[in-house]
N, C-alpha and C positions, 0 to 999 in steps of 0.2 A: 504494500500500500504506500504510494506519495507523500510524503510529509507535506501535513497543509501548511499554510501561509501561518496561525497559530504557532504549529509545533515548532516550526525554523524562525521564531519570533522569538520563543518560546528558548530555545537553544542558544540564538545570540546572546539571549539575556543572562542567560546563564554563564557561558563561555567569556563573556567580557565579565563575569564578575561583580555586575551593578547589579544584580539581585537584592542586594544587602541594602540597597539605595531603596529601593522602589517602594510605597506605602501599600499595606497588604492589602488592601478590599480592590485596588486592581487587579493585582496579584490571584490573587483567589477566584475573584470573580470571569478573568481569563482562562485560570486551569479548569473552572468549573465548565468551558466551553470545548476543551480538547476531545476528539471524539476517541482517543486510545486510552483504554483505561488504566493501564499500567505506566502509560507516559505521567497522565494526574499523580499517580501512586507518587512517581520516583520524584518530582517535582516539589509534590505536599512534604514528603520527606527532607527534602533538600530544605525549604522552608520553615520548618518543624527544629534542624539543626541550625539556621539560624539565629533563631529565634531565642533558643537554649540558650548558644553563644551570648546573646545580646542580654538577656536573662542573668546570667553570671555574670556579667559585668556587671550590671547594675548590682548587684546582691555584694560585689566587690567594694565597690564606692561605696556604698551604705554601711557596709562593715568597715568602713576606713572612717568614716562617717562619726563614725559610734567610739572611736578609740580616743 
């Protein structure tokens, strides 16, 4: 199957690295249009890791915070 216009959208975003940039409800609202279910899967995931990351940081600062 051709990867649509989405998925290779979808892939630059990712391959450049500006994921981390982008505010999620576009995010989200994008993967929720991919028609491969497994592409959502691996994406939601990748998201999910960022997220964490960005999670422990904050929880970093706050405990620097607090000392």
């Amino acid at each position: 199957m051709p990867a649509s216009f989405t998925q290779e959208v979808f892939m630059k975003i990712h391959l450049a690295g500006i994921d981390e940039m982008i505010p999620e409800a576009p995010i989200l609202d994008a993967v929720r249009e991919l028609p491969d279910k497994e592409l959502r899967r691996v994406f939601l995931e990748r998201r999910k890791k960022i997220l964490e990351r960005k999670i422990t940081l904050v929880k970093k600062h706050l405990k620097d915070l607090d000392r």
